[in-house]
C-alpha positions as CSV (number, residue, x, y, z in Angstrom):
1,X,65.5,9.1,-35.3
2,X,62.9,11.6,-37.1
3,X,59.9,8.5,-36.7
4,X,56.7,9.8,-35.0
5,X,54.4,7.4,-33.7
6,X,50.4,9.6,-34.5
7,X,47.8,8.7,-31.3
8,X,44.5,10.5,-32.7
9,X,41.8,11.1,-31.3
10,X,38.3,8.9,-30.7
11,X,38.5,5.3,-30.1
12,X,41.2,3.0,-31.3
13,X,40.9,-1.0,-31.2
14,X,43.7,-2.7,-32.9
15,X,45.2,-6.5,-33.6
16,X,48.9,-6.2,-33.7
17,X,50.5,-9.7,-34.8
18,X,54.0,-8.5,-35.4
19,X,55.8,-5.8,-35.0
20,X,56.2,-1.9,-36.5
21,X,60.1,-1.4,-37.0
22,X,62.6,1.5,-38.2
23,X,65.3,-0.3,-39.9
24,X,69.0,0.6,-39.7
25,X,72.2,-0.8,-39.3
26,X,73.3,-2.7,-36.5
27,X,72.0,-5.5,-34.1
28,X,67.9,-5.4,-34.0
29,X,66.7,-4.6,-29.8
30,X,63.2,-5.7,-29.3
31,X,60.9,-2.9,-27.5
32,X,57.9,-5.0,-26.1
33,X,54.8,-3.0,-25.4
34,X,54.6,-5.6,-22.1
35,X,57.1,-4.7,-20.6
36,X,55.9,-0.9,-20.7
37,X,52.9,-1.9,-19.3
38,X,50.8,-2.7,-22.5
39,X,48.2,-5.4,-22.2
40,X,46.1,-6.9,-25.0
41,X,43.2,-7.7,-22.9
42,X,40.4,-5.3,-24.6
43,X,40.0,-3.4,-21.5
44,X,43.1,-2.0,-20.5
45,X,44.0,1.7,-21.4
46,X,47.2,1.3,-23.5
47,X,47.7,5.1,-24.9
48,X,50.5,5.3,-22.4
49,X,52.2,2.0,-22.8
50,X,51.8,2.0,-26.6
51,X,54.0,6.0,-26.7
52,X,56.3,4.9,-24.1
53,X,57.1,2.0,-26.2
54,X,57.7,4.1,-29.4
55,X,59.2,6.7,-27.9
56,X,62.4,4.3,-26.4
57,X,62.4,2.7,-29.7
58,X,62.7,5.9,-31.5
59,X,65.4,7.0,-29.4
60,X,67.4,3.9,-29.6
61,X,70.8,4.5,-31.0
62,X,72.9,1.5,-31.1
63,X,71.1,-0.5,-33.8
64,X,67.7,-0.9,-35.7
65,X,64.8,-1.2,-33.2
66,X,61.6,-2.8,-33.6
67,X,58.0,-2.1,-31.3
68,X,56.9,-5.7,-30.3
69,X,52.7,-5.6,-30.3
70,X,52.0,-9.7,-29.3
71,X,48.6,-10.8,-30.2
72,X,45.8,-9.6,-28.8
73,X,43.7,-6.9,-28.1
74,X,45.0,-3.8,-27.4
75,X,42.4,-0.6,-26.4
76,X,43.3,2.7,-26.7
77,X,41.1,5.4,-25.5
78,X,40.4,8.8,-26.3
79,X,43.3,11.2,-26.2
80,X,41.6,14.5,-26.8
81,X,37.8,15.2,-24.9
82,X,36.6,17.6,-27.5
83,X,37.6,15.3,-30.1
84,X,34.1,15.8,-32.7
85,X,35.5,14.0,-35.6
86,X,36.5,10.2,-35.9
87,X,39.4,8.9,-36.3
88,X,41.4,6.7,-38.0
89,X,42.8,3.4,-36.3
90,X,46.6,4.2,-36.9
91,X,48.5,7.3,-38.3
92,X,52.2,7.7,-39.8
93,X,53.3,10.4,-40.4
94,X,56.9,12.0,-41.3
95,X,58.4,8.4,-40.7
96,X,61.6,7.1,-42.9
97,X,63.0,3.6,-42.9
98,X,60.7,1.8,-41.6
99,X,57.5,-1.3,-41.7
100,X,54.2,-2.8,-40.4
101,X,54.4,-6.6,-40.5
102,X,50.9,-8.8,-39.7
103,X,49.0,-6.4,-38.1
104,X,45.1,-7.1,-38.1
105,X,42.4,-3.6,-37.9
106,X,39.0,-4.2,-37.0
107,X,35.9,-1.7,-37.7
108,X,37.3,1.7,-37.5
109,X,35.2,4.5,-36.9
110,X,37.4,6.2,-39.5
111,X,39.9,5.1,-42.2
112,X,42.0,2.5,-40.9
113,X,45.8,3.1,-41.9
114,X,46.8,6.8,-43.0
115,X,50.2,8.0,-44.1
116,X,51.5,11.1,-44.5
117,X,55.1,12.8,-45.5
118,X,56.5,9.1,-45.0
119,X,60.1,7.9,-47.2
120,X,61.5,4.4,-47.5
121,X,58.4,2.1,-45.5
122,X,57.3,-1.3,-46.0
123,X,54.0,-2.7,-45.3
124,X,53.2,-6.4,-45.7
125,X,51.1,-8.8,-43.9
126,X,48.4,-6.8,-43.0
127,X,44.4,-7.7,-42.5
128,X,42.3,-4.8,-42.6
129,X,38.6,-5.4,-42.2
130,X,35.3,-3.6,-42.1
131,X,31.5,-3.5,-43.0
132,X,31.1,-3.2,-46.8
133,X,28.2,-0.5,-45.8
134,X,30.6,1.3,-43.6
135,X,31.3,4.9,-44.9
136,X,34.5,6.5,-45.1
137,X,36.7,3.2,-43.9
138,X,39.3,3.3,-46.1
139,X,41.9,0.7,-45.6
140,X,45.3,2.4,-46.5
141,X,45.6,6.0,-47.5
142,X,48.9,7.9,-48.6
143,X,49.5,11.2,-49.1
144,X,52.7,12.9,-50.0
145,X,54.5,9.8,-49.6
146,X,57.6,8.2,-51.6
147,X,59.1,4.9,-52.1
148,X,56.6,2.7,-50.2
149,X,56.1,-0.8,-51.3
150,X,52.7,-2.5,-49.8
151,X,52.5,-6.4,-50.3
152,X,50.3,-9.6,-49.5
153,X,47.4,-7.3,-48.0
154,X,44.0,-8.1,-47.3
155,X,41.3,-5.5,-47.4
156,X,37.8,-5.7,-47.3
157,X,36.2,-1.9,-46.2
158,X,33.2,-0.1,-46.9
159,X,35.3,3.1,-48.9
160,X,38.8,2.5,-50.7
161,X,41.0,-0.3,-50.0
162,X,43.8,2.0,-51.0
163,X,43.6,5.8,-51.6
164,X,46.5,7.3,-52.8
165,X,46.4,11.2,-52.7
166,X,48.4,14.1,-54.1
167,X,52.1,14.2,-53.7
168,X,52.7,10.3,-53.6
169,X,55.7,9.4,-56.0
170,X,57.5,5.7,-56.0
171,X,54.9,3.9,-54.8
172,X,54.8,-0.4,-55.4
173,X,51.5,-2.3,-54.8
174,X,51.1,-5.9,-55.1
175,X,49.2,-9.3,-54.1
176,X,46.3,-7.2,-52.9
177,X,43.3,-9.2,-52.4
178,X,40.5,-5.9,-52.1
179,X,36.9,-6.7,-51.9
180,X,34.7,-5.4,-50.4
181,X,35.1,-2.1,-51.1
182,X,36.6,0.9,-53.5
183,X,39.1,-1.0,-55.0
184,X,42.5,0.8,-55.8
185,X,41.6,4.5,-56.1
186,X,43.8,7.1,-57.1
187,X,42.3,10.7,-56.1
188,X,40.4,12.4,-55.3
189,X,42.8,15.2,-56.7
190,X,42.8,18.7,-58.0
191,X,40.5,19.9,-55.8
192,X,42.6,22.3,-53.8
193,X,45.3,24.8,-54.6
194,X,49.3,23.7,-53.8
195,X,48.4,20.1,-54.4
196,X,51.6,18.2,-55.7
197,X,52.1,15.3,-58.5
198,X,51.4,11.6,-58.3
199,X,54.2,9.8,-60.4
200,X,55.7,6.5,-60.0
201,X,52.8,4.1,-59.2
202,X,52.8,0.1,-60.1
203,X,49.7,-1.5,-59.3
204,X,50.2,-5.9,-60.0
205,X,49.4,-9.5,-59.6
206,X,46.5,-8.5,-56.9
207,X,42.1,-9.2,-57.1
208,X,39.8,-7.9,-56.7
209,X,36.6,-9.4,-55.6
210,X,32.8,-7.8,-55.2
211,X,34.1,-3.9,-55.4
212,X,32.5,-0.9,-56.7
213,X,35.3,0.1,-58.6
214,X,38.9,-1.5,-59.3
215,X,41.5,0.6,-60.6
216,X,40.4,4.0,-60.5
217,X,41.9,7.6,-61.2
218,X,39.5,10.6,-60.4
219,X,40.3,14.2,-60.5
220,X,38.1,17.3,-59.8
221,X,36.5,18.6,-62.8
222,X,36.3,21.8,-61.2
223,X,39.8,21.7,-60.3
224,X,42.1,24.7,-58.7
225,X,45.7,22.5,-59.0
226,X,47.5,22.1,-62.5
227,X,49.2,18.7,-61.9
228,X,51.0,15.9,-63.7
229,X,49.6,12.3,-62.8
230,X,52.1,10.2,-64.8
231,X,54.2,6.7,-65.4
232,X,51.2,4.3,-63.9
233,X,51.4,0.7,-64.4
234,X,48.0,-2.1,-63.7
235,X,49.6,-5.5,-64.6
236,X,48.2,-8.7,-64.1
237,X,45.3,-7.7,-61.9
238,X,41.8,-10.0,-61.8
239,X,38.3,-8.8,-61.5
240,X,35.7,-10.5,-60.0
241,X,32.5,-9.2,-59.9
242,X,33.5,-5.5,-59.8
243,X,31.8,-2.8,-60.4
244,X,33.9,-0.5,-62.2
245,X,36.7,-2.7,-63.0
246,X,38.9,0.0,-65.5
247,X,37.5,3.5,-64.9
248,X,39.6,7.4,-65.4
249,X,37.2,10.1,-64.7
250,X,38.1,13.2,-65.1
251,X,34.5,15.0,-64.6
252,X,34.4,13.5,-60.7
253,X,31.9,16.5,-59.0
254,X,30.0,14.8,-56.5
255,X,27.3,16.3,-54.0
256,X,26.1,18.4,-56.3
257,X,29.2,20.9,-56.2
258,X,29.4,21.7,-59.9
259,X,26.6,23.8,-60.6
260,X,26.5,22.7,-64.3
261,X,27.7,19.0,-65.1
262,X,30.3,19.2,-68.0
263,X,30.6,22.5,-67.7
264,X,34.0,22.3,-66.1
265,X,37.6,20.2,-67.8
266,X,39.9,19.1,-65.5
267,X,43.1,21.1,-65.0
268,X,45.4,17.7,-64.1
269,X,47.3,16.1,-67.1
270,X,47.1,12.5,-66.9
271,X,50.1,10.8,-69.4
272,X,51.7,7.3,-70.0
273,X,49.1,5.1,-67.9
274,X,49.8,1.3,-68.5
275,X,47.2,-1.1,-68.5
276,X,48.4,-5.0,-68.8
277,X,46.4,-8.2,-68.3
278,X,43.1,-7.1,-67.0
279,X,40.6,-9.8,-66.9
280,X,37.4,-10.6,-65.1
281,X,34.2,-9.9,-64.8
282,X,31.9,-6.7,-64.4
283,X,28.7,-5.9,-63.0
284,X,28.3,-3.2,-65.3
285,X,28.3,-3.4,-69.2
286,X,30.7,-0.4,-69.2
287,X,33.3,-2.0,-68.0
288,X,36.0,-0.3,-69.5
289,X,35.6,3.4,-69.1
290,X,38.3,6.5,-69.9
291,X,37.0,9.9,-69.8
292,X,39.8,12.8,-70.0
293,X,39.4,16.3,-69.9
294,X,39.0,18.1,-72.8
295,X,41.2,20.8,-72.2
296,X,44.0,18.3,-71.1
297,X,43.8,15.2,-72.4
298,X,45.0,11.9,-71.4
299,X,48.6,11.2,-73.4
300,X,50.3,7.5,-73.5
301,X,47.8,5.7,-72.7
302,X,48.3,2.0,-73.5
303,X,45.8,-1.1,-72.7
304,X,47.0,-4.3,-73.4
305,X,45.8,-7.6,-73.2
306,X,42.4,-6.6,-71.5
307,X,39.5,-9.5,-71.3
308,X,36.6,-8.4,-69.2
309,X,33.0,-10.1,-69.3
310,X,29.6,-8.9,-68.1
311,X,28.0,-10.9,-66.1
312,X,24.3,-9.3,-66.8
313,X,22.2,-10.7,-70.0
314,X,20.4,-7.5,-71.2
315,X,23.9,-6.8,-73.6
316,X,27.3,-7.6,-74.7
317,X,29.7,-5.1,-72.6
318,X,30.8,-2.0,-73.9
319,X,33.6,0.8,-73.5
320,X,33.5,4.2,-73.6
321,X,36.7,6.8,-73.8
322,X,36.8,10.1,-74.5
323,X,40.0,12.8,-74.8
324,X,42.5,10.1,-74.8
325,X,45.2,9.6,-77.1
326,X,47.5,6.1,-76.2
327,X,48.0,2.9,-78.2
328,X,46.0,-0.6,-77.8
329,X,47.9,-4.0,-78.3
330,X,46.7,-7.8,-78.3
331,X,43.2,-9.0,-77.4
332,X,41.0,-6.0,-76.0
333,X,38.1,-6.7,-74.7
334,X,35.6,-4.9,-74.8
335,X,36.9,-3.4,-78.0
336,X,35.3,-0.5,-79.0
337,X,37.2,1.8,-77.2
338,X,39.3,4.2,-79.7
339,X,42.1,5.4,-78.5
């Protein structure tokens, strides 16, 4: 079995209530991390334990296997000494076939779930918590992932609930509850050379709740990779208070890295973005905002059925879009937004 189980550095502290598994035919053997000498006792050194238990798993041939975590609190200490960057809670990476089920993370130093080069993997059930105020948490980030399906998730962080970077195809989202936080951000991307395209994503029936942002696409306006971000779909997805709630920006520069702002037009093409049954409210009065590059603009793009309300009283809320060509269809609200 190809499944790698990623112990990073810094300091881990985890709530496992389930189980991770790799599915496959066959009966299912239960690998407990107990019986490997795993404790939840938020004291006890479990690095060893916790890849002793993965390992037998992973080598397990006569059946699907599935790593036991019990409730709890399982510590895992630092791996490397000259770690100088923190880490992330928990790390896939190169993993086919396979699920997290009710696990809870607590306050990582770092983003909290990360996937990378990962095929065919479930993840449902999960509680992901941090500060609002705390930077760089994200909750779930995939990169050059396919066919992953993420359902009945709770994230509140101080960064993205969910990042999805370049290279992510096939990817199915839904009954996210995100807040605080990010929201749903696709990007950053075009930044560096060799980055690869983002196709296949389905965002529905999920809130949002006291975010900065809700469904988000950003790409590098000075951007080095030419790259297709294509076939989106946001259906039946409440706001509540969010910042942001509808928001492409293709001019994202931040820290002062563009010398000139809207000097530079994105390189990646963004075409045939759904947008279905948006409603809510926004903490902004622009809450429905679409700006493409001018050099490639935004094709297909389709809002339907969009009813968003301001919650200030110094104006009525407003849209702005720019470089977009698309279609609009039933009540759109706000309306002046010509596409």
């Amino acid at each position: 079995m190809a499944s790698r189980f990623l112990i990073l550095c810094a300091t881990y502290l985890f709530f496992f209530f389930l189980a991770v598994s790799s599915e496959s035919s066959g009966e299912e053997t239960i690998f407990d991390v107990r019986n490997y000498g795993g404790r939840g006792d938020g004291q006890r050194d479990n690095a060893f334990a916790f890849a002793k238990t993965w390992n037998e798993a992973c080598q397990w041939s006569k059946g699907s296997s599935t790593v036991y975590i019990p409730p709890g609190i399982f510590f895992i200490r630092q791996k490397n000494p000259n770690c100088r960057t923190l880490a992330m809670n928990l790390g896939f990476a190169f993993v086919r076939s396979s699920k997290i089920d009710g696990l809870r993370s607590v306050n990582s130093k770092m983003g909290h779930i990360n996937f990378f080069s990962v095929q065919n993997f479930n993840v449902t059930g999960v509680t992901i918590t941090a500060p609002g105020d705390s930077p760089n948490t994200d909750g779930i980030k995939i990169g050059k992932s396919k066919d992953m399906h993420i359902y009945n998730v709770t994230i509140g962080t101080g960064d993205d609930c969910i990042a999805i970077l370049d290279g992510t195809t096939n990817l199915n989202i839904s009954d996210v509850r995100c807040g605080p936080g990010h929201g749903i951000s696709v990007g950053s991307l075009g930044r560096n050379k060799g980055e690869e395209d983002v196709e296949g994503l389905t965002v529905r029936d999920s809130v949002f709740n006291g975010t900065s942002d809700g469904l988000r696409i950003k790409t590098w306006a000075k951007s080095r990779s030419q790259i297709l971000v294509s076939n989106f779909l946001y259906d039946n997805i409440q706001m509540i208070n969010v910042g942001n709630p509808i928001i492409i920006d293709q001019q994202y520069c931040p820290h002062g890295l563009c010398d000139s702002p809207g000097k530079y037009d994105s390189l990646v093409q963004i075409k045939d973005v759904k947008y279905n049954k948006i409603w809510g409210t926004s903490t902004s009065k622009e809450a429905l905002k679409i700006e493409c590059s001018k050099t490639h603009p935004c094709q297909d793009v389709e809002l339907s059925n969009i009813d968003l309300k301001y919650v200030g009283h110094d104006g009525l809320v407003t849209a702005l879009c720019e470089n977009v060509g698309g279609s609009v269809h039933g009540k759109i609200v706000p309306g002046d937004c010509r596409i």
